[in-house]
Backbone as CSV, one residue per row, in Angstrom:
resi,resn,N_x,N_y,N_z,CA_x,CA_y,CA_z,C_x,C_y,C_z
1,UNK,53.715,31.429,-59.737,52.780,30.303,-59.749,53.439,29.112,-59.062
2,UNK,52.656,28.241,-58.440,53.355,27.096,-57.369,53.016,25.703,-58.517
3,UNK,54.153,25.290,-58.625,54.519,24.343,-59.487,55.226,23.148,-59.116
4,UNK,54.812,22.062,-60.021,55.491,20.932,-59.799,56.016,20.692,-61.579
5,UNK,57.195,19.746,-61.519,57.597,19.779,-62.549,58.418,18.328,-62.710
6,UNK,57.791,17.498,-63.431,58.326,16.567,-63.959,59.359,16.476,-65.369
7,UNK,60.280,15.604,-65.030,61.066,15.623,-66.062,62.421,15.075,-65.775
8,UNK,63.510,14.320,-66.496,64.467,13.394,-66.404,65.944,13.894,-67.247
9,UNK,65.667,13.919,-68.625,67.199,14.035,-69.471,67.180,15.384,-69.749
10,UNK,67.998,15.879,-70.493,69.497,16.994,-70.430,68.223,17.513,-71.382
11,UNK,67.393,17.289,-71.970,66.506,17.892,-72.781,65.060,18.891,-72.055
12,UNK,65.023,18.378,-70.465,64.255,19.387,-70.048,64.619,19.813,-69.339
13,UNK,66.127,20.105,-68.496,66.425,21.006,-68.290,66.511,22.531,-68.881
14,UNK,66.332,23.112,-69.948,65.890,24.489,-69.998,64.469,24.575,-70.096
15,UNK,63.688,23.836,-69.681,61.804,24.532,-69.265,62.166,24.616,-67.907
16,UNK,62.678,23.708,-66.811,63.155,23.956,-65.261,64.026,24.674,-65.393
17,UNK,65.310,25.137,-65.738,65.625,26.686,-65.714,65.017,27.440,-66.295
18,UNK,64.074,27.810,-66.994,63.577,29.185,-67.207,62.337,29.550,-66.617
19,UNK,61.642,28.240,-66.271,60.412,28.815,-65.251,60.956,29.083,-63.535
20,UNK,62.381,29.000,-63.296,62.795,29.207,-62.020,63.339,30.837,-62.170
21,UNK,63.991,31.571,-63.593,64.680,32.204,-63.835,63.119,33.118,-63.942
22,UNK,61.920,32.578,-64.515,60.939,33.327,-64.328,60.126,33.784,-63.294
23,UNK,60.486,33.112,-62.429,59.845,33.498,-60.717,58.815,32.601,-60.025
24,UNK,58.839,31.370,-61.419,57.884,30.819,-60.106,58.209,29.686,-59.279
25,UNK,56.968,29.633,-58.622,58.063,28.741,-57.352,57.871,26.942,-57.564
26,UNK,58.626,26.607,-57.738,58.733,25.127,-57.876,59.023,24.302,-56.588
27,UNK,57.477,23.821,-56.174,57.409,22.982,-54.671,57.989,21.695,-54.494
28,UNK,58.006,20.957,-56.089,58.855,19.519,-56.414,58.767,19.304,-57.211
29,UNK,60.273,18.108,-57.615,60.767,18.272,-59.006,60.533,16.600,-58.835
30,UNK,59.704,15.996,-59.533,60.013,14.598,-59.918,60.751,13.691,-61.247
31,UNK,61.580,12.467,-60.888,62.482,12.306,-62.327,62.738,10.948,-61.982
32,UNK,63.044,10.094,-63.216,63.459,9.066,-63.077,64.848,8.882,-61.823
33,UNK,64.531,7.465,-61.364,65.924,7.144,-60.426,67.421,6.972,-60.774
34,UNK,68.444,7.301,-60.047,69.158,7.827,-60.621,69.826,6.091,-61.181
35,UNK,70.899,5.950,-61.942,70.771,4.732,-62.873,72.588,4.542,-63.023
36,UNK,73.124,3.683,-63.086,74.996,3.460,-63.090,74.713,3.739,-64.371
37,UNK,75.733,4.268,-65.402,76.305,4.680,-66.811,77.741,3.972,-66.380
38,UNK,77.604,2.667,-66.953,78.321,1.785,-67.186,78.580,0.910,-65.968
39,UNK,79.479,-0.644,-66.120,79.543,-1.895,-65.395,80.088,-0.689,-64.319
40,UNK,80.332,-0.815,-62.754,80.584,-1.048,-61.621,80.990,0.554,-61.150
41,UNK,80.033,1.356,-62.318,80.430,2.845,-61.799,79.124,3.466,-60.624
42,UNK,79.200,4.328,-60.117,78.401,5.213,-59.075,77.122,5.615,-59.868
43,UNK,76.036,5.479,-59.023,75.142,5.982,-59.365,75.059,7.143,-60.078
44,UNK,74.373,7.375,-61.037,74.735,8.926,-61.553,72.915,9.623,-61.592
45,UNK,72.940,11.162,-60.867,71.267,11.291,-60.931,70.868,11.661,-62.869
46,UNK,69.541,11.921,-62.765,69.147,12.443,-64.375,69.425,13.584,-64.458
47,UNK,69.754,14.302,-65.605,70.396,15.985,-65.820,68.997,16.140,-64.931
48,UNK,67.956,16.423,-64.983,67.025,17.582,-64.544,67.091,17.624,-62.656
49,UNK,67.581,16.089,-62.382,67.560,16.204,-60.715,69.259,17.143,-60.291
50,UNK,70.035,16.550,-61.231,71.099,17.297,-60.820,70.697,18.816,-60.819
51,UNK,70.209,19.339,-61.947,70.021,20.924,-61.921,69.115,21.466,-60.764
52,UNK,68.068,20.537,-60.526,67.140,20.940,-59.300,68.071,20.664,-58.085
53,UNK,68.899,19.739,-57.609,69.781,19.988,-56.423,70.488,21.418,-56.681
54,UNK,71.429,21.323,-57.427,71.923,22.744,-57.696,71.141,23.963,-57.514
55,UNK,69.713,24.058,-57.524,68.947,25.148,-57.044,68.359,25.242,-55.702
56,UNK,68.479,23.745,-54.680,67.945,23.708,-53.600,66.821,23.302,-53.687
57,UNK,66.527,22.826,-54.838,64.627,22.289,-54.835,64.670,20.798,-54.331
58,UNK,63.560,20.491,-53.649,63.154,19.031,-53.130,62.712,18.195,-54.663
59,UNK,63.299,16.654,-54.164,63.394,16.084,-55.471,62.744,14.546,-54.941
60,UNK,61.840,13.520,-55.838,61.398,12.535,-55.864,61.125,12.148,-56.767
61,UNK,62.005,10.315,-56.514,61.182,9.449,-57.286,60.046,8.807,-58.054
62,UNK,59.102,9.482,-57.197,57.702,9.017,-57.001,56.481,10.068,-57.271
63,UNK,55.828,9.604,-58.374,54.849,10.727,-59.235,53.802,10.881,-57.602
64,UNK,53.636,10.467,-57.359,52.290,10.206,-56.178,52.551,11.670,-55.265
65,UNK,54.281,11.755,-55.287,54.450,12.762,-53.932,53.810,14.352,-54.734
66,UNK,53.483,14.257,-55.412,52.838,15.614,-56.006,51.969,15.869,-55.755
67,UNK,50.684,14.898,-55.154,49.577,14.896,-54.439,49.986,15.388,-52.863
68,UNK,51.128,15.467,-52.410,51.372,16.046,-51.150,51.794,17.714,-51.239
69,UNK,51.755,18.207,-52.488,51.764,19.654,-52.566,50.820,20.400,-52.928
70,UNK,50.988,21.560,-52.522,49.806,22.484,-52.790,50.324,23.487,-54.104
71,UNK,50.693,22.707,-54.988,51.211,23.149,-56.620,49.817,23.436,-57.284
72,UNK,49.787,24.375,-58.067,48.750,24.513,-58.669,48.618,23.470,-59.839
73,UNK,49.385,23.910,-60.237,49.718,23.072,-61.950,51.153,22.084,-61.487
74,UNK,51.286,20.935,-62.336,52.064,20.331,-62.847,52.981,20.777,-64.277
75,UNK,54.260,20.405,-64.335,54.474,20.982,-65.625,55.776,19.589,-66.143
76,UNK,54.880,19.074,-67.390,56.064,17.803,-67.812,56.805,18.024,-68.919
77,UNK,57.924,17.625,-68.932,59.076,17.239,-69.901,59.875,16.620,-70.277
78,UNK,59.673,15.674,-71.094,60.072,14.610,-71.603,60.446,13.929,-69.986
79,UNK,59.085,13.453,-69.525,59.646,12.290,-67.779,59.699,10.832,-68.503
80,UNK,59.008,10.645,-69.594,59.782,9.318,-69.766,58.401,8.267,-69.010
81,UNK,57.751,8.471,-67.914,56.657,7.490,-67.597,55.610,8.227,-67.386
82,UNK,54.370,7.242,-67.484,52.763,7.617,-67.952,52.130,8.179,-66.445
83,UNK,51.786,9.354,-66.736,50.946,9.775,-65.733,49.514,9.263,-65.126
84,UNK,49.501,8.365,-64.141,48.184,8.112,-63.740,46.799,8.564,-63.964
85,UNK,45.767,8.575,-64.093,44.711,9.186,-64.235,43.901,9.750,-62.445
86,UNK,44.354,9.000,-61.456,44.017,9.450,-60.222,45.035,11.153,-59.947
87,UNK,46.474,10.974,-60.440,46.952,12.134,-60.535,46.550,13.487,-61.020
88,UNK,45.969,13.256,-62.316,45.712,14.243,-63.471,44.103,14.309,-62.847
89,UNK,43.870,14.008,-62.024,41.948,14.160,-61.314,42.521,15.429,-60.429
90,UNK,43.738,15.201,-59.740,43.973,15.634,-58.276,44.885,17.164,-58.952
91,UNK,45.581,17.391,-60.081,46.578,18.450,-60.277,46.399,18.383,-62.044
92,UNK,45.953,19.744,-62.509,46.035,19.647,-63.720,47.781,19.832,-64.175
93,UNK,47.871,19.094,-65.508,49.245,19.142,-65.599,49.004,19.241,-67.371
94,UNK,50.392,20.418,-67.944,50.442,20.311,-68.940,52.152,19.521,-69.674
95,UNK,51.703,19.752,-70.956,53.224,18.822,-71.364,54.003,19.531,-72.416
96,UNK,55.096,19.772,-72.264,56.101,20.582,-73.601,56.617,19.259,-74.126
97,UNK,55.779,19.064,-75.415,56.036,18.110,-75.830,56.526,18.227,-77.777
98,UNK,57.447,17.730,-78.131,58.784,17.985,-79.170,58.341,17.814,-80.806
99,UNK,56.792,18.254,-81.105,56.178,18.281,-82.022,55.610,18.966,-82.499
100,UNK,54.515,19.110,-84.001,53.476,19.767,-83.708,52.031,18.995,-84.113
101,UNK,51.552,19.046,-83.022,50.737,17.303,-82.612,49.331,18.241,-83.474
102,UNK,48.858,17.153,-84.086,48.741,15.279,-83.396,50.084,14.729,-84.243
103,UNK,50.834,15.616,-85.283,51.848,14.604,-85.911,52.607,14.024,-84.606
104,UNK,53.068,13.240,-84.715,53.985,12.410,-83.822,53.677,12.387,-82.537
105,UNK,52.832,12.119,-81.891,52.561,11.758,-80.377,53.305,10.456,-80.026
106,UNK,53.726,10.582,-78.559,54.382,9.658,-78.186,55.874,10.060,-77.521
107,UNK,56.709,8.639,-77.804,57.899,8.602,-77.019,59.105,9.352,-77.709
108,UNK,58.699,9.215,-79.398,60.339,9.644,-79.896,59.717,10.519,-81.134
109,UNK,58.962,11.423,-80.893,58.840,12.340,-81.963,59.860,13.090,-82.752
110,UNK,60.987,13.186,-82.654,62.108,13.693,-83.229,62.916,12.832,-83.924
111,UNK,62.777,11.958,-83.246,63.424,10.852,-84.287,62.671,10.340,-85.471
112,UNK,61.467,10.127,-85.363,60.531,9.739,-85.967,60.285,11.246,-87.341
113,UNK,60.511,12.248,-86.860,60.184,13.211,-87.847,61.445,13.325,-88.552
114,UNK,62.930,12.551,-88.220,63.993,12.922,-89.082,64.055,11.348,-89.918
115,UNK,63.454,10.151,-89.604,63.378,9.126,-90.254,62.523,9.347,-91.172
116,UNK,61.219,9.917,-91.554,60.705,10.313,-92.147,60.669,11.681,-92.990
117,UNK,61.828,12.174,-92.962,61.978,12.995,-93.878,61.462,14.421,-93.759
118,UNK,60.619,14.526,-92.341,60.040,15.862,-92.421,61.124,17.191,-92.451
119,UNK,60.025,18.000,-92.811,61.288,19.284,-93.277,60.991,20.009,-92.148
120,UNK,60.107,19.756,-91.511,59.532,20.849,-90.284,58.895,20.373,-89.015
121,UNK,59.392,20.497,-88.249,58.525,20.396,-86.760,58.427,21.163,-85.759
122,UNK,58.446,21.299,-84.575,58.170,22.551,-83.475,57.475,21.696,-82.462
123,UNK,56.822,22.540,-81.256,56.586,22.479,-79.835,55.540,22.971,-79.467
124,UNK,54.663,21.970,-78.876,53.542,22.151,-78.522,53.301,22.212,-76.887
125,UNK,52.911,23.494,-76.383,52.183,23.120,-75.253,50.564,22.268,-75.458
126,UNK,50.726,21.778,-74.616,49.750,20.711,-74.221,48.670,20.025,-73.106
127,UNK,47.326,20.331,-72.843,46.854,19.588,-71.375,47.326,18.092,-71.752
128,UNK,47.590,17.710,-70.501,48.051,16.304,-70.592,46.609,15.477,-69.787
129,UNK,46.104,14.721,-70.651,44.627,13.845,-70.548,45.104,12.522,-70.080
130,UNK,44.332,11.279,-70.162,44.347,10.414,-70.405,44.795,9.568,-71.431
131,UNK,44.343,10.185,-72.925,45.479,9.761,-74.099,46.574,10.198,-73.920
132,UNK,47.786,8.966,-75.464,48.692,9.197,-76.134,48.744,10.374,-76.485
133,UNK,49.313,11.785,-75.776,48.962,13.115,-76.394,48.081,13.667,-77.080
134,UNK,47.092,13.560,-76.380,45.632,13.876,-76.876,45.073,14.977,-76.828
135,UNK,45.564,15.575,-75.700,45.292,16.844,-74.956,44.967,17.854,-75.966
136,UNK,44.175,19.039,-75.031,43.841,20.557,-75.841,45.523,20.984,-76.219
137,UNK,45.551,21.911,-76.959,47.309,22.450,-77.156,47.036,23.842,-76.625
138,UNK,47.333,24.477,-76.010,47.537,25.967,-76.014,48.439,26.647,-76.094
139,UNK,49.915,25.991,-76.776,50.429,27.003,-77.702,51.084,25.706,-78.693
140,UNK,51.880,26.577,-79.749,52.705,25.598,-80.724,53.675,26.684,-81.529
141,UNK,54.926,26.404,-81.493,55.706,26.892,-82.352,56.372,26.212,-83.512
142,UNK,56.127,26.316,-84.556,57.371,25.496,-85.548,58.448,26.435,-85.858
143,UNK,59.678,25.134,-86.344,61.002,25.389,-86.867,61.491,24.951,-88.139
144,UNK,61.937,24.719,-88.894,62.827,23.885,-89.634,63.857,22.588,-88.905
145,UNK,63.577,21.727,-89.953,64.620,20.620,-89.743,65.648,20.935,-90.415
146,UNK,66.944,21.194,-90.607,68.169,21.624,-91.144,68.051,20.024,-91.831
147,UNK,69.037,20.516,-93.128,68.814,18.486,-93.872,69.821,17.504,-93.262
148,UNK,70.772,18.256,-92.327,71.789,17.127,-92.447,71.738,17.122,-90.291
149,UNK,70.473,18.105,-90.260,70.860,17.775,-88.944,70.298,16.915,-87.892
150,UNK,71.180,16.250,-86.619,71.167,15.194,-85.961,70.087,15.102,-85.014
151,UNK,69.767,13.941,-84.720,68.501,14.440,-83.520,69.155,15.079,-82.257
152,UNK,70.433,14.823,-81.983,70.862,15.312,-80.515,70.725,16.885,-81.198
153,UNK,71.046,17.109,-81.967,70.766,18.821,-82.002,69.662,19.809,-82.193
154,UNK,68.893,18.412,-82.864,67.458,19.290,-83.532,66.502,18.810,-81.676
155,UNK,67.313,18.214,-80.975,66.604,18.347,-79.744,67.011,19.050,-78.595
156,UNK,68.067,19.725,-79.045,68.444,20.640,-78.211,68.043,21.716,-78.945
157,UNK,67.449,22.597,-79.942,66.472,23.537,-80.235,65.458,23.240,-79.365
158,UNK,64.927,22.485,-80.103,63.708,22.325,-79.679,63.145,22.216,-78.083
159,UNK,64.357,21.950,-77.270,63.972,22.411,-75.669,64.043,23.711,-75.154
160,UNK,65.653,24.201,-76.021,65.498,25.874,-75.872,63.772,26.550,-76.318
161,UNK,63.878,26.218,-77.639,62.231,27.160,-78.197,60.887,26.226,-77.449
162,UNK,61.268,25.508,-76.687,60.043,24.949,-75.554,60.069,25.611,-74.375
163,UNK,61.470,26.222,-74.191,61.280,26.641,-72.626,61.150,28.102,-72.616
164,UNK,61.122,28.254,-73.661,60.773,30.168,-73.767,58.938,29.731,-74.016
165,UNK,58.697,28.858,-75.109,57.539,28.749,-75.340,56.546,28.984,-73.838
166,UNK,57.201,27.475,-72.761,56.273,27.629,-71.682,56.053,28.846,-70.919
167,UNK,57.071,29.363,-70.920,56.960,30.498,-69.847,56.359,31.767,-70.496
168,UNK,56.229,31.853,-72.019,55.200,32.819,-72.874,53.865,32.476,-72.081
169,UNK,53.375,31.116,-72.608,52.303,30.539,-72.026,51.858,30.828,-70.815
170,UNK,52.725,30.515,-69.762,52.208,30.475,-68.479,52.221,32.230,-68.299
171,UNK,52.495,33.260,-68.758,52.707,34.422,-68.340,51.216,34.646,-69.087
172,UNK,51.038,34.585,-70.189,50.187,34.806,-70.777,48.304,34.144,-70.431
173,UNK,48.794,33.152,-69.665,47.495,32.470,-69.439,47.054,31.379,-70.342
174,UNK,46.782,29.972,-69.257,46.711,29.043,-70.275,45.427,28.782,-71.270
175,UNK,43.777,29.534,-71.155,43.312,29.957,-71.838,42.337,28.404,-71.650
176,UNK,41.516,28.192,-72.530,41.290,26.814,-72.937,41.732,26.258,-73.382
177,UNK,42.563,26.322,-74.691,43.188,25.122,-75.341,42.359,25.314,-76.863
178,UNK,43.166,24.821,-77.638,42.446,24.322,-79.196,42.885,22.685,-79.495
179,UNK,41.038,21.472,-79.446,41.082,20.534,-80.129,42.120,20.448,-81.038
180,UNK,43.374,19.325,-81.124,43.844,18.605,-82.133,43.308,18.767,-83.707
181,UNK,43.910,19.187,-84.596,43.540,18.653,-85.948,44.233,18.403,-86.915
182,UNK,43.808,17.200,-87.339,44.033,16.675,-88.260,44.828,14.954,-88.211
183,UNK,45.525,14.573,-89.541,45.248,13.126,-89.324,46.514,12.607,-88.515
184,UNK,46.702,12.093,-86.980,47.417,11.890,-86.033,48.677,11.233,-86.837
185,UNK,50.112,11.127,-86.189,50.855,9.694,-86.534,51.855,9.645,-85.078
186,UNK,52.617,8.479,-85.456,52.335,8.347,-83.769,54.096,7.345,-84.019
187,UNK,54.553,8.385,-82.806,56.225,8.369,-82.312,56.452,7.051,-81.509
188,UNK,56.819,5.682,-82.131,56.923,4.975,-81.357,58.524,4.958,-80.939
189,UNK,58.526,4.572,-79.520,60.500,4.308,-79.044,60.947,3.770,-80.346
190,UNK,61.994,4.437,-80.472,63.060,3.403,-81.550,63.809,2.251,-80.568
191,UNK,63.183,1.208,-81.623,64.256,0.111,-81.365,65.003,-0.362,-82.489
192,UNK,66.334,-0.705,-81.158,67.880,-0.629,-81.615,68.258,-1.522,-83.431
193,UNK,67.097,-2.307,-83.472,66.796,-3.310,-84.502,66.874,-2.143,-86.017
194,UNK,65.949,-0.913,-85.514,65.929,0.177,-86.772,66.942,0.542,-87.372
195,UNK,67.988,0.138,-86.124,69.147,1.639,-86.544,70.139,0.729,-87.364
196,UNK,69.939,-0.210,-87.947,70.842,-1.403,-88.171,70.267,-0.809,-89.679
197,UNK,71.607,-0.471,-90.434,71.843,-0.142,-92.135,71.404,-1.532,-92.703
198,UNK,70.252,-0.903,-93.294,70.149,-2.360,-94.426,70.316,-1.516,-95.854
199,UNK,71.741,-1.983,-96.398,72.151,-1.610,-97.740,70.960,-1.880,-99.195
200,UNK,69.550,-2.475,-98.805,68.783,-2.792,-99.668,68.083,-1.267,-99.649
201,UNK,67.750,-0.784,-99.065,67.555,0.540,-98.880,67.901,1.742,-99.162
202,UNK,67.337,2.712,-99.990,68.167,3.894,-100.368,68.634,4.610,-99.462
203,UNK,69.623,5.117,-100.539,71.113,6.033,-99.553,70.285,7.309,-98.618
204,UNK,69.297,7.763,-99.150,68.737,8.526,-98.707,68.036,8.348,-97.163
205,UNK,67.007,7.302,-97.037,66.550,6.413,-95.909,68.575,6.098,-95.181
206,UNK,69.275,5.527,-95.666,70.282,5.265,-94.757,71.183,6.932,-93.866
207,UNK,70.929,7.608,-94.634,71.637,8.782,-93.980,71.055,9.165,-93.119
208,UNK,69.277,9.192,-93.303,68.715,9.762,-92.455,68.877,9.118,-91.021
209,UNK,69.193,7.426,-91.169,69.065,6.465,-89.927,70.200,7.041,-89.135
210,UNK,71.455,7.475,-89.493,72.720,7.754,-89.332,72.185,9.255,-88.513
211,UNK,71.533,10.119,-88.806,71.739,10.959,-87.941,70.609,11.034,-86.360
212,UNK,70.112,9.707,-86.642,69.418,9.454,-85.205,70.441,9.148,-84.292
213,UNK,71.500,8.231,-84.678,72.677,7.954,-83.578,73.136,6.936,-83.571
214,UNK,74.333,5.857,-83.565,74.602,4.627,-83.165,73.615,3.885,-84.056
215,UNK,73.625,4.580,-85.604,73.463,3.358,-86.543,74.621,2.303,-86.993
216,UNK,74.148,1.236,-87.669,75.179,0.494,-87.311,75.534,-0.427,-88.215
217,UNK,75.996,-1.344,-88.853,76.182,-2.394,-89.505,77.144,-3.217,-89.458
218,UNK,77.652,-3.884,-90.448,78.552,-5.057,-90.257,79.439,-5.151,-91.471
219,UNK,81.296,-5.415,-90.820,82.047,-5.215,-91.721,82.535,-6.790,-91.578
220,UNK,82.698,-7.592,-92.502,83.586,-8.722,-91.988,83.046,-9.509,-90.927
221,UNK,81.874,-9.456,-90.339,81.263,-10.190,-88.909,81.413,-9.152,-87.863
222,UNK,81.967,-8.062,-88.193,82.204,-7.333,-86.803,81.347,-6.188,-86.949
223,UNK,80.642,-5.579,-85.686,79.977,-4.294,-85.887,80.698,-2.989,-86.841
224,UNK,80.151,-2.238,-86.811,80.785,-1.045,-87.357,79.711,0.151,-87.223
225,UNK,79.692,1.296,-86.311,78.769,1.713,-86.331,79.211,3.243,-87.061
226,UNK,77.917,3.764,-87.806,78.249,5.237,-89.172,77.602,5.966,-88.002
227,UNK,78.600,7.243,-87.763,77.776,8.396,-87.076,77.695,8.903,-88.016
228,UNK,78.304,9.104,-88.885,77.734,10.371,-89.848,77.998,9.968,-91.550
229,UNK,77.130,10.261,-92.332,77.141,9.719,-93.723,76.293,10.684,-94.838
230,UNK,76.666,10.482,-95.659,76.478,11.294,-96.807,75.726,10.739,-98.002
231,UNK,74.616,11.557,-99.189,74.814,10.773,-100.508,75.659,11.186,-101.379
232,UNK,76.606,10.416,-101.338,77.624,11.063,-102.680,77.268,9.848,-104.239
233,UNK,77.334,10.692,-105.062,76.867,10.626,-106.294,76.031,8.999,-106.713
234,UNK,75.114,9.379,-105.746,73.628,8.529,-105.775,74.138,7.170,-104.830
235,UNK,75.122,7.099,-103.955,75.403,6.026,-103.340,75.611,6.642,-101.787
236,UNK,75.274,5.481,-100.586,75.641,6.022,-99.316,76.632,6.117,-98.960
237,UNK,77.494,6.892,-98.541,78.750,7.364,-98.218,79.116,7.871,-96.932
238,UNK,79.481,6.601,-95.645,80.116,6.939,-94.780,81.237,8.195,-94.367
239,UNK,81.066,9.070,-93.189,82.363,9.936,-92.938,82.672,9.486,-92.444
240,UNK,81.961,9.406,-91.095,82.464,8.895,-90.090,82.113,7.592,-89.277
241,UNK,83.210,6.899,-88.622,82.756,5.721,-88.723,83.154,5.472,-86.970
242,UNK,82.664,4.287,-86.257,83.347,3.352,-85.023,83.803,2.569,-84.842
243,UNK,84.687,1.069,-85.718,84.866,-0.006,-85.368,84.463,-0.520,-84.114
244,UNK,84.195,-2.140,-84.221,84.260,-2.687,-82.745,85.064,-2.171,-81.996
245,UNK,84.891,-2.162,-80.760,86.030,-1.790,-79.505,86.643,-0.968,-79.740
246,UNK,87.041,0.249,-80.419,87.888,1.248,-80.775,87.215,2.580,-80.932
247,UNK,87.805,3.343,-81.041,87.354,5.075,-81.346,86.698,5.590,-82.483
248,UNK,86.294,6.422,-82.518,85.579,7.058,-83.824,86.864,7.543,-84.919
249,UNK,86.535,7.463,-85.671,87.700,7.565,-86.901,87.021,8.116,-88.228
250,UNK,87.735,9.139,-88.933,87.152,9.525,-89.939,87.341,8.261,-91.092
251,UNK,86.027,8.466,-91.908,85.851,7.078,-92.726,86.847,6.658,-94.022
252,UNK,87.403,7.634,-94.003,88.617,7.408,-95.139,90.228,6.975,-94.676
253,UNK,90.058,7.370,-93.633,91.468,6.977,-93.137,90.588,5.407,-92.525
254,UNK,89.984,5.008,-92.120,89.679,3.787,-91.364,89.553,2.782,-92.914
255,UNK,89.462,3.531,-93.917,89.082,2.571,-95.190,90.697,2.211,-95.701
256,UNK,91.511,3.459,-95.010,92.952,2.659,-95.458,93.777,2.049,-94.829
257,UNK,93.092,1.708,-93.429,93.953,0.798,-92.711,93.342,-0.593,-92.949
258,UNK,92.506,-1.128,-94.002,91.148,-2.536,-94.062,92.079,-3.045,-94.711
259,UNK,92.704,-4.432,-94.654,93.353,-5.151,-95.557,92.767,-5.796,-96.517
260,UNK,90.830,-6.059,-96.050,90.092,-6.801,-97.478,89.915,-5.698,-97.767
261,UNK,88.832,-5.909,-99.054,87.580,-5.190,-99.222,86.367,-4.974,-98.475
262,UNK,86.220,-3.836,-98.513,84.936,-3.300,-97.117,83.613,-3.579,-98.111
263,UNK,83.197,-4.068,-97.818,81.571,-4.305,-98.266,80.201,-4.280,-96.724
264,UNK,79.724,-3.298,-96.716,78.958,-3.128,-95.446,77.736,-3.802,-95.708
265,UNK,77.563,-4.435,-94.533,76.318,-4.998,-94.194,76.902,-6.871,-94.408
266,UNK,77.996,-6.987,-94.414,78.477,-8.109,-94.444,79.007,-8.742,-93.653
């Protein structure tokens, strides 16, 4: 099948390797521009353009150049910007998108399902419409959320069991689709403001913030950010920890080099 395929971070690279490993032909790969990772370093491209150079596929900036191919379908993953509606007139396009919708539509469904406590989520193929993930679904798989596990991992499942998903799909035929049901909730970006430990809050809500990433608080006036934390006997309990400017350190040895008392969020 002649394909176009949108998509940017290290998370959709396995739907673009396995629909290449499946035979079909991918006419262009579009992805965000490539962006410096840190003050005065080299451009660096997005995982999915690097993997498409590595295969010899033609690559662009620009959603529009997809209207210059004769792709049947479009195919998106996690690209990160909103598809036009003159586009989606001109190339139907579907979306492997990191839920099982309508729960969590949007930008950060994985995060959003481990802040909230869900025990379960999975992957929906999707027509991609005019709405916030609105689209028919024509397929969906669920998984388990492991309790202690991180979004970088529960999103690296979840691209593996997306990129087998699509290529079931597309082998199988995308069919019509089945209407959405039931009552929507909706994945907004996390901002950085969330990830900030407020000790008024149960230990429970704080662990969970901790395994989104670069949660954070305050020791003494200075940052301190918890990658990883625990409830030990009904209280939140740092492992692992970052000081300002310094390395990750397990949280017990960093508690015996503190000359005050550590009181977080202070």
């Amino acid at each position: 099948m002649k394909l176009v395929f949108l998509g940017s971070p290290t998370a959709a690279v396995p739907s673009l390797e396995a629909l290449i490993a499946a035979g079909h032909e991918i006419l262009l790969v579009v992805t965000r521009p490539d962006r410096r990772r840190g003050r005065g370093s080299d451009l660096v491209p997005t995982p999915v353009k690097a993997a498409a150079l590595a295969h010899g596929l033609p690559v662009s900036h620009e959603i529009d150049d997809v209207l210059r191919t004769d792709a049947e379908l479009g195919v998106v993953v996690a690209f990160g910007k909103i598809i036009k509606p003159h586009v989606l007139d001109a190339l139907p396009m579907i979306n492997v998108h990191f839920s099982l919708l309508p729960r969590w539509r949007g930008a950060a469904p994985v995060e959003r399902a481990i802040l909230a406590g869900d025990s379960e989520t999975g992957v929906c193929i999707m027509r991609i419409d005019v709405g916030l993930d609105t689209g028919d679904v024509f397929a969906r798989r669920s998984m388990a959320i492991g309790a202690d596990e991180r979004a970088d991992d529960l999103t690296a499942r979840l691209a593996t069991l997306g990129a087998a998903l699509l290529v079931e799909t597309l082998r199988d035929g995308l069919g019509p689709g089945e209407p959405q049901e039931g009552e929507p909730t909706y994945a907004a970006k996390i901002d950085p403001a969330e990830l900030r430990l407020d000790m008024s809050r149960s230990p429970e809500d704080l662990v969970r913030t901790t395994r989104i990433g670069r949660a954070w608080t305050t020791v003494n006036g200075k940052r301190l950010i918890v990658w990883r934390a625990a409830v030990v006997d009904g209280r939140f309990e740092p492992i692992e920890v970052q000081p300002e400017g310094k390395a990750r350190i397990d949280a017990t040895e960093w508690r015996r080099g503190q000359l005050v008392p550590i009181v977080l969020g202070t």
